[in-house]
C-alpha positions in Angstrom: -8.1 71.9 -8.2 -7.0 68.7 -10.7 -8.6 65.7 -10.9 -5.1 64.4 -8.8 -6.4 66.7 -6.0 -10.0 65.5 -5.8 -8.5 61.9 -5.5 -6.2 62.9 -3.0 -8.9 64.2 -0.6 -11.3 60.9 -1.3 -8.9 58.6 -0.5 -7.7 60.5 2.4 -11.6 60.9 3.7 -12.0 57.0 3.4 -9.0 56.5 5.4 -9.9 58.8 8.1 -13.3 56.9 8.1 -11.7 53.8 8.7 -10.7 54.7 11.9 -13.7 56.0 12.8 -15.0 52.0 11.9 -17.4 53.4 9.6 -19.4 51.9 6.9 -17.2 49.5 5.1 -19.5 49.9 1.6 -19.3 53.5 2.3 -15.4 53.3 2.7 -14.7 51.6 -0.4 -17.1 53.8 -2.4 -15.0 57.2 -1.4 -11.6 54.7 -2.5 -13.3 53.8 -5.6 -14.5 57.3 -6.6 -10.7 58.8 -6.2 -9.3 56.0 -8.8 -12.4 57.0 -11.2 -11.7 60.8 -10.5 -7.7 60.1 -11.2 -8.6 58.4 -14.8 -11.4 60.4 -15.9 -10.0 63.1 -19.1 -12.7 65.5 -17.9 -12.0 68.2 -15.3 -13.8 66.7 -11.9 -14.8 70.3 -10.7 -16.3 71.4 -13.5 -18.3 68.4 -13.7 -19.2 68.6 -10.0 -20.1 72.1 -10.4 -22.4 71.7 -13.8 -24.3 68.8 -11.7 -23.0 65.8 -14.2 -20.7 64.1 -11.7 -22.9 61.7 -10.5 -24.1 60.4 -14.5 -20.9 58.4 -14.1 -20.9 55.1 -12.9 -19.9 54.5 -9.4 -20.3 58.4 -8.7 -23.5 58.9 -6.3 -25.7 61.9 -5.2 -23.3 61.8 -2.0 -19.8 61.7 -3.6 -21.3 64.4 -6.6 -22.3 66.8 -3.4 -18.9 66.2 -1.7 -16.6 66.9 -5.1 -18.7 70.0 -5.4 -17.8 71.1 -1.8 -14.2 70.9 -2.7 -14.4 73.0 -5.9 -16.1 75.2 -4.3 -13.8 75.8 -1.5 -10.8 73.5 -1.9 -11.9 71.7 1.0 -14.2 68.8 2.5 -15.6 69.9 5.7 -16.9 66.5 6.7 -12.5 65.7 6.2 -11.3 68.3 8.4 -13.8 67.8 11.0 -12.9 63.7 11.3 -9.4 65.1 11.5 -10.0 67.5 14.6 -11.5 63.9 16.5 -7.6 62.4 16.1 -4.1 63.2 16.9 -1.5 63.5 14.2 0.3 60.7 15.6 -2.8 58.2 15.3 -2.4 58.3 11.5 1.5 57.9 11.8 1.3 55.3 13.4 0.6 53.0 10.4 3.6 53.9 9.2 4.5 51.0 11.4 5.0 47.7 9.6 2.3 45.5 10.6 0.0 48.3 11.9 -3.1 48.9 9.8 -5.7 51.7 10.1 -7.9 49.0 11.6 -5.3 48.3 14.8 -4.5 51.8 14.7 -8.0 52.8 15.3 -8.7 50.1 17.6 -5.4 51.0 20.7 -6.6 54.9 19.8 -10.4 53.9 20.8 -9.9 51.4 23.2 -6.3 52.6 24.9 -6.1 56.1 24.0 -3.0 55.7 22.4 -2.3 58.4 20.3 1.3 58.1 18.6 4.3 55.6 17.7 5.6 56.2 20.9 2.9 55.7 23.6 2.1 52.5 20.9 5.6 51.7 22.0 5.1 52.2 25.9 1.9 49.8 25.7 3.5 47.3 23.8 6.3 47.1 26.4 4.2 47.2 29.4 1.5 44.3 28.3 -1.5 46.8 27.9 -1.4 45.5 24.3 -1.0 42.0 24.4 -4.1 42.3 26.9 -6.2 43.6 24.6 -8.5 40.9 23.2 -7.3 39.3 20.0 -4.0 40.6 20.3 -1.7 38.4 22.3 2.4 38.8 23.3 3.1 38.2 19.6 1.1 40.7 18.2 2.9 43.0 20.9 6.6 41.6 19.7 5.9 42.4 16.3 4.6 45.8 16.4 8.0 46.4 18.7 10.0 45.0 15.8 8.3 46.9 13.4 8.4 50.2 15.4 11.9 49.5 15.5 12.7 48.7 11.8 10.4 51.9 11.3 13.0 54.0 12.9 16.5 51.9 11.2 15.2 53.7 8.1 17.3 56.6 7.1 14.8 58.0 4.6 11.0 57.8 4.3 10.6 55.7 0.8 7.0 56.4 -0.3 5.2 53.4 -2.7 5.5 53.9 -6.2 1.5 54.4 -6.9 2.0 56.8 -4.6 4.8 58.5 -6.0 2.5 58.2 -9.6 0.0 60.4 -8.1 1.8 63.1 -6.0 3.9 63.4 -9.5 1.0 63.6 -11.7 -0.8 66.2 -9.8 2.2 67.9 -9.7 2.7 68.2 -13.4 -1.2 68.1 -14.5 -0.9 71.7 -11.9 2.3 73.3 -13.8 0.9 72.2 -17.1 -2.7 74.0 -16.1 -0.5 77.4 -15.1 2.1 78.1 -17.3 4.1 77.0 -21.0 5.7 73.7 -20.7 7.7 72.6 -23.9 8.2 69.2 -22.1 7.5 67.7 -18.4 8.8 64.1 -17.2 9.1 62.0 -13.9 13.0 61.1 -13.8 14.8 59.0 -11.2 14.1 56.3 -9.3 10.5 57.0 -10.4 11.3 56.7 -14.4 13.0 53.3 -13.6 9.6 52.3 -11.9 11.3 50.9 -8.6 8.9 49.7 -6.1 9.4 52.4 -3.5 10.8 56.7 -3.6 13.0 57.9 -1.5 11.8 61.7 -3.3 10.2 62.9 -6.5 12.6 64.5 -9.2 10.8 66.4 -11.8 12.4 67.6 -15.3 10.9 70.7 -17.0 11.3 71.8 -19.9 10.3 75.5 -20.6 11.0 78.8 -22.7 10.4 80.7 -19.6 10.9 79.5 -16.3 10.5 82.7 -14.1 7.3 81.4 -12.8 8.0 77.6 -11.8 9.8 79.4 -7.9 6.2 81.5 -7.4 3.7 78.5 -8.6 4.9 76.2 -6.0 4.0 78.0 -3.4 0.5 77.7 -4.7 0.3 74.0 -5.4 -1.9 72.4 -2.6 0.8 69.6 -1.8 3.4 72.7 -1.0 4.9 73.0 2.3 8.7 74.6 2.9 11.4 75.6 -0.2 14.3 74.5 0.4 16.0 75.8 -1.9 15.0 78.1 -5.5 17.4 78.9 -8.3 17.5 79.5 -11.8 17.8 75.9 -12.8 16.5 73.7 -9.8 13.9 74.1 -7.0 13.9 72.0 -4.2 10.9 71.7 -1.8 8.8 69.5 0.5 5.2 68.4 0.6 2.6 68.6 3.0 3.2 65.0 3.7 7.4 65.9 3.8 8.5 64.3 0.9 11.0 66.2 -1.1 10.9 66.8 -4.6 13.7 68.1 -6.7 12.1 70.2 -9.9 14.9 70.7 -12.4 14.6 73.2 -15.0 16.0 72.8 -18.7 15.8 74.4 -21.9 14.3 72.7 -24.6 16.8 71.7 -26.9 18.6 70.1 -23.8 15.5 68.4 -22.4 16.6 64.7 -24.3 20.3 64.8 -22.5 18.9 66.1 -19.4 16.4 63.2 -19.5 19.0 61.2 -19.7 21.1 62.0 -17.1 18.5 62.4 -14.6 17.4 59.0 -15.3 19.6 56.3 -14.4 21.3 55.4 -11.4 24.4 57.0 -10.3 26.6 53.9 -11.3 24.9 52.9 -14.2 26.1 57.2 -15.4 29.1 56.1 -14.2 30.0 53.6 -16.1 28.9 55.2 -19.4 31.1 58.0 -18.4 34.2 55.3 -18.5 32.6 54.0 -22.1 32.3 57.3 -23.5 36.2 58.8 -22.7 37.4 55.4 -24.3 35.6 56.0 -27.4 36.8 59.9 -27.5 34.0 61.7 -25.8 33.2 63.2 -23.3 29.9 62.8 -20.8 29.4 65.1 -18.2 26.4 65.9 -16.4 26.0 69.2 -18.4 27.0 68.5 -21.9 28.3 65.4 -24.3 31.4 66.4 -26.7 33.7 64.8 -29.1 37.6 64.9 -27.6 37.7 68.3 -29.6 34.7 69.6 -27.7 32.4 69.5 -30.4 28.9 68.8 -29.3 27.0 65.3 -30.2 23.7 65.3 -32.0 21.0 64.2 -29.8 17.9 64.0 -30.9 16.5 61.3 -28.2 18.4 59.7 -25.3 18.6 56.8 -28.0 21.0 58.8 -29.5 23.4 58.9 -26.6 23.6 54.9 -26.6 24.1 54.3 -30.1 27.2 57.0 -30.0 28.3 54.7 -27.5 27.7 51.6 -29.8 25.6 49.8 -27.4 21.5 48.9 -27.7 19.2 51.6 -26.0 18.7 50.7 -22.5 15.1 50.6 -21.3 14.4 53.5 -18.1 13.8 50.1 -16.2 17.4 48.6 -16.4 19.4 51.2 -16.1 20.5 50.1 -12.2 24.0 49.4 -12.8 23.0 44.8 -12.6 24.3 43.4 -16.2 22.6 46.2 -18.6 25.6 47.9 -20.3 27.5 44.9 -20.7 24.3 43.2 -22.3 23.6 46.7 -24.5 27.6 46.2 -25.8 26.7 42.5 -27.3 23.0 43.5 -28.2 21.9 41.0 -25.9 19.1 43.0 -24.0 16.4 41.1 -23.2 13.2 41.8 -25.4 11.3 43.7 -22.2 7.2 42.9 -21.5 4.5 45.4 -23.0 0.9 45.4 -21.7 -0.4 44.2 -24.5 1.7 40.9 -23.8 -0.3 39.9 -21.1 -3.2 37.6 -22.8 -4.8 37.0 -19.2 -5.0 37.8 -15.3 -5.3 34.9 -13.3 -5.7 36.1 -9.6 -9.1 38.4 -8.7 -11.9 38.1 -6.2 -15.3 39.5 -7.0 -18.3 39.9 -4.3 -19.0 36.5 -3.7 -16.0 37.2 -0.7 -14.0 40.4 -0.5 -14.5 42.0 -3.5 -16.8 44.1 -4.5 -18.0 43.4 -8.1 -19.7 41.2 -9.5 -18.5 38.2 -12.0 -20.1 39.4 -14.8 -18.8 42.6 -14.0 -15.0 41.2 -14.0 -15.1 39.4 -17.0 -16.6 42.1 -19.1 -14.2 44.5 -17.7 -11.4 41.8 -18.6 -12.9 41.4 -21.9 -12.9 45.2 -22.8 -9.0 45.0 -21.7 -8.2 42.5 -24.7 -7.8 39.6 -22.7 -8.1 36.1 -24.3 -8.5 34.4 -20.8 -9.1 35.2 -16.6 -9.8 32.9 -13.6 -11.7 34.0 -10.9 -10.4 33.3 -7.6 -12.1 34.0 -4.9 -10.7 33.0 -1.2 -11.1 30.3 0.0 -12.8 28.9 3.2 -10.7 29.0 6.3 -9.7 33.4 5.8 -13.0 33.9 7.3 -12.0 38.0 7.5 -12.2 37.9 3.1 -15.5 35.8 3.1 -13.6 32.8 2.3 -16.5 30.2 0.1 -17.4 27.2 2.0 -17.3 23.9 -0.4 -20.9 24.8 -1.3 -20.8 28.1 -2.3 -17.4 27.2 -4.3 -19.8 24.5 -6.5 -22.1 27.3 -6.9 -20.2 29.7 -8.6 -18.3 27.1 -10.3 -22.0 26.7 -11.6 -22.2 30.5 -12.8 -18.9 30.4 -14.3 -20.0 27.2 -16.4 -23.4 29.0 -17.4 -21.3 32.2 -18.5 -18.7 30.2 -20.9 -22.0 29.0 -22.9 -22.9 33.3 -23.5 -19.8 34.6 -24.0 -17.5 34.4 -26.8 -13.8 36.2 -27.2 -12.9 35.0 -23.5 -12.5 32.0 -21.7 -13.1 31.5 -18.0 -11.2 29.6 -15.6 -12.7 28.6 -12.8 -9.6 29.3 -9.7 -9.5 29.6 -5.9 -6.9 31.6 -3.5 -6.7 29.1 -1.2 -5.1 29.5 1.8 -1.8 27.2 2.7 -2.6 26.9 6.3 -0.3 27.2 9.9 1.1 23.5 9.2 1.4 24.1 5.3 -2.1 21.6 4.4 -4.0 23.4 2.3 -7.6 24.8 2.9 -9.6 22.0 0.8 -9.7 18.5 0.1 -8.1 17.0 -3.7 -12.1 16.2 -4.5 -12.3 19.9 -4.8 -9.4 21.1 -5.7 -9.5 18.5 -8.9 -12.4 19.9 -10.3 -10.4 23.6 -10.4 -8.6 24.8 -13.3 -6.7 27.3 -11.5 -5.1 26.8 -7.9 -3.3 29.7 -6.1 -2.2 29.2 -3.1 -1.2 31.9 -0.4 -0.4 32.9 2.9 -2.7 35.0 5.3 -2.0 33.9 8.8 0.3 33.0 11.0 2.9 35.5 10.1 5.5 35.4 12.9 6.3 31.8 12.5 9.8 31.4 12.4 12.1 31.7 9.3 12.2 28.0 9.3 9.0 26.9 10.0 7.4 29.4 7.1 9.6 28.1 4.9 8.6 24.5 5.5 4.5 25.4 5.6 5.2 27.1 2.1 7.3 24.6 0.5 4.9 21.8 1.6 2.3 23.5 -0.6 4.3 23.4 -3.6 5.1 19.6 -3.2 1.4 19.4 -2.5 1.3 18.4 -6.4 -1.9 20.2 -6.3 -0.9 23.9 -6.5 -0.4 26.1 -9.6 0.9 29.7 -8.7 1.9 30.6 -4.9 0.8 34.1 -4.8 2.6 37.5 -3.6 5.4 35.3 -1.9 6.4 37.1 1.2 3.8 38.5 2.1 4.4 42.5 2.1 2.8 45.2 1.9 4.7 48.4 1.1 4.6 51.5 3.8 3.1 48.8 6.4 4.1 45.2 6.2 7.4 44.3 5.5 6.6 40.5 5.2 7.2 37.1 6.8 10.8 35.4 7.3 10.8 33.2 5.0 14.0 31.9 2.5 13.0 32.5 -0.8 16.1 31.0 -2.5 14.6 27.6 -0.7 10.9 28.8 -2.0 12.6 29.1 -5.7 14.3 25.8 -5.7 11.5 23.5 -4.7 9.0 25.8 -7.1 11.5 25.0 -10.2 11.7 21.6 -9.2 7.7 20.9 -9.2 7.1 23.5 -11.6 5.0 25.6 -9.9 5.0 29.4 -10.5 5.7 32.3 -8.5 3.4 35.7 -8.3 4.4 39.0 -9.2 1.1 40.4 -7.4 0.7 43.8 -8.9 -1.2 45.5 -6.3 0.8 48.8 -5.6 0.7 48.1 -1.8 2.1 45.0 -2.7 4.4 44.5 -6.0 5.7 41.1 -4.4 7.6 39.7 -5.7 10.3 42.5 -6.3 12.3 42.6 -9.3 15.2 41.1 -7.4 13.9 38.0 -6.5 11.7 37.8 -9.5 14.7 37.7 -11.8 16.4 35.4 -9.7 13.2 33.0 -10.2 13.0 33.3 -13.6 17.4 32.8 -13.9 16.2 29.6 -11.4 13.9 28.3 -14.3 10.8 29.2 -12.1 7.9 30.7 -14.2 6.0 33.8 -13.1 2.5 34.8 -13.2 2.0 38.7 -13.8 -1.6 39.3 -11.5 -3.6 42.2 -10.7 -5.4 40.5 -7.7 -8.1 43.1 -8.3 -11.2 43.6 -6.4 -13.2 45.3 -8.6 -13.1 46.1 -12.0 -11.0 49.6 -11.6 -8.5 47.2 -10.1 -8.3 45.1 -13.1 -6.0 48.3 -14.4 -3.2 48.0 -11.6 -1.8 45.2 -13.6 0.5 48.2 -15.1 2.6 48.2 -11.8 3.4 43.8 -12.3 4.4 44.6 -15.6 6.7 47.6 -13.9 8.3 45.0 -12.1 8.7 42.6 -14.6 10.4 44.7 -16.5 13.0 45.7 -14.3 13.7 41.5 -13.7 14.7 41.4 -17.4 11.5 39.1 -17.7 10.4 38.0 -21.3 7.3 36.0 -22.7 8.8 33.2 -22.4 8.9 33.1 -18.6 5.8 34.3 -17.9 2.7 32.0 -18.0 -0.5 34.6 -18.3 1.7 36.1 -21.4 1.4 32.8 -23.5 -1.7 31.6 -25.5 -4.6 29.9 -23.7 -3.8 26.5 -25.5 0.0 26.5 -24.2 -1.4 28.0 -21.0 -3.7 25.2 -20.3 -1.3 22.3 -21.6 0.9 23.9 -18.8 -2.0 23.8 -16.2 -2.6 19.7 -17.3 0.5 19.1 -15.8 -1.0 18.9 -12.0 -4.0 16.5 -13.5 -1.0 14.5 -14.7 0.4 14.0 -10.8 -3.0 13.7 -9.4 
């Protein structure tokens, strides 16, 4: 099994853990170990086998003795045994927007319910609203959400998720046969926030064996279809992915076409026959049917005389128009971002330490972080009370003095509560450097009156950044009603930014609405919102979506240097 597969199972195990209400340190350990085994450049089983697993940090005795169990038998016995104690449909039901493992656990334990629709039947019937903590609303908006569930006409999977189902696939066909060249193309290549399916390009000398190896993969579940060129199956979890074979002289065109949207192709078709070619989906000739050059897919743009266009743009919203005039905007690398300015450590609901963050952020190149823990009222995240706040505002002072190469901010998450005040008093809140203010509660208030509590904040004249700005959370939540076009005008008016939070679940704000910000004169802040240092790394997916808003430097804060970064953050000392 690949290191992919190992993950897979881990996370899978801690999930299935969480419903049974386990050990909350012991959950996040089995989360934490996947996301080491999915970056380590070592094979996981051999390690586990030759008993050197647990010499790297975060692996334990118990994790080393579990990885070993699977590479042993491709299986984890203490996995398949929590699986046997719960339905199918307990699991599926947090497919439900709004439903997490922890309510899903809860109506299995305590009602029996065992699937979206019995979850349905209780909801309608007022078993659910009577269960303690829950209430009629809770009720109305699991029925909404069961019911946007089903308006879906395709299961769109998150994009991390998508990164790892495609990664084991092609870390397994690398491992098993001769691959000239392998690439993620689609919707996936342009980095969109969610799947609809996996396509896979392949590029081999000899493609007999792709139809027989995917039988054999551990994700594999039915073919759909085999032929010489294209194989089209589902996973266990009944995602489809289309595997499309190429030779390898043809792998740069076919990259290319596989790529983009189908109108963005489109409309190159229509360039191309102007300028005397001709683009199809199998070939690109002069009138005479000559065959162009191509080298890289860079090659196809230039014959068109227009700028290469980035994987990210290529969604049919300005791109080819911009490409003709050279006008494409000069797209954010990770090495642009100079900072991350939203992350909690242990002091509430992460789980490592402050040291342990800004090492971790030093190591990554950055020139500055803030630490911003929650604050007092979301009592679930170990929000700081106003003493524990001066506290580590005290440990943050005494690590400036020892540390050289990065600066410190001292921040807060603070929460922007039901009537849109905010969690603490201007006494604290002055002697911040960093204020981000979000939304945890309260998240059926009407489209009107969340609007109001959020815009409130930003007039505040005390807020800095209102972080992940509807509130979603990809596969489960689809976030609060609230009118973001009202959200973008007030923050461009007080100049306060807007989060792209770059947790996977998350990825809020989407591309659309951040380029609409940004067109709005709104800045944007690009933040991992880690909680612990392996988290620091999910960064990656922000920048994803900052890329596909046509975002440059110059609209996003955390990519500018401290000094301009901090002249920006006087301006609320200014109105105080």
């Amino acid at each position: 099994m690949d290191n992919a597969g190992f993950a897979t199972i881990f996370r899978e195990f801690a999930d299935y853990l969480e419903l049974k209400k386990d050990n909350p340190f012991k959950i996040r350990a089995y989360r934490r170990a996947a996301d080491i085994f999915e970056d380590l450049n070592r094979n996981v089983a051999e390690l586990a086998l030759d008993g050197e697993l647990k010499n790297i940090q975060g692996i334990g005795t118990a994790i080393e003795e579990k990885a070993r169990e699977i590479a042993s038998s491709g299986k984890l016995g203490a996995l398949e045994d929590l699986k046997l104690q719960y339905p199918p449909g307990v699991m599926e039901m947090t497919r439900i927007p709004g439903v997490g493992l922890k309510t899903a656990s809860r109506v299995f334990h305590e009602l029996g319910i065992a699937g979206i629709d019995q979850l349905e039947a209780a909801a309608e019937d007022g078993r659910l609203e009577a269960l303690p903590g829950m209430g009629k609303k809770t009720a109305e908006n699991i029925l909404k959400g069961i019911t946007r569930l089903r308006m879906e006409n395709t299961k769109r999977i998150p994009l991390v998720l998508a990164d790892r189902l495609s990664k084991n696939l092609m870390d397994f066909l690398r491992s098993h046969m001769e691959i000239c060249a392998i690439a993620a193309v689609g919707s996936l290549r342009r980095r969109k926030e969610t799947c609809g399916d996996l396509d896979i390009l392949v590029s081999t000398e000899d493609p007999s064996p792709i139809s027989g190896l995917m039988a054999k993969w551990n994700k594999f579940s039915n073919m759909i279809s085999s032929g010489e060129d294209r194989i089209i199956f589902t996973t266990t979890d009944d995602i489809e992915v289309d595997v499309i074979i190429t030779a390898p002289e043809k792998f740069p065109f076919d990259l290319f076409v596989t790529t983009g949207s189908k109108s963005h192709y489109t409309a190159l078709e229509s360039i191309a026959c102007e300028l005397g070619y001709r683009l199809r989906n199998n070939s690109f000739t002069s009138e005479s049917g000559k065959p162009v050059e191509i080298i890289d897919e860079a090659d196809i743009y230039k014959a068109l005389k227009m700028e290469y266009i980035p994987p990210e743009l290529r969604e049919m919203t300005g791109e080819i128009e911009a490409a003709l005039k050279g006008s494409l905007p000069k797209l954010l690398i990770s090495r642009d971002i100079r900072g991350d300015l939203h992350m909690h450590t242990n002091w509430s609901d992460g789980t490592s330490s402050i040291e342990s963050m800004v090492y971790a952020a030093k190591n990554l190149g950055y020139e500055y972080i803030a630490i911003t823990d929650h604050s007092e009222s979301l009592k679930i995240a170990k929000g700081l009370s106003k003493a524990e706040l001066s506290r580590q505002m005290e440990v943050l002072e005494r690590l400036r003095t020892e540390l050289d190469g990065i600066q410190v901010l001292s921040g807060i998450e603070l929460e922007i509560l039901k009537d849109g005040s905010l969690d603490y008093d201007d006494s604290i809140l002055s002697s911040l450097d960093l204020i981000i203010a979000s939304v945890h509660s309260a998240f059926g208030q009407p489209k009107d009156v969340m609007t109001a509590r959020i815009v409130k904040a930003i007039r505040s004249g005390r807020v800095d950044i209102i972080a992940h700005p509807t509130g979603r959370v990809l596969g489960r939540r689809f976030g609060y009603d609230v009118d973001l076009d009202v959200v973008i005008k007030e923050a461009a008016k007080h100049n306060v930014a807007l989060e792209i939070n770059s947790y996977p679940e998350r990825m809020d704000l989407d591309s659309t609405w951040a380029r609409k910000a940004a067109e709005s004169g709104v800045y944007i802040a690009i933040n991992s919102d880690a909680h612990n240092v392996e988290e620091l790394k999910f960064i990656s997916y922000g920048l994803d979506v900052a890329r596909r808003a046509w975002l440059e430097q110059a609209d996003v804060i955390n990519t500018w240097p401290i000094s301009k970064f901090q002249a920006w953050l006087s301006r609320r000392r200014i109105r105080a």
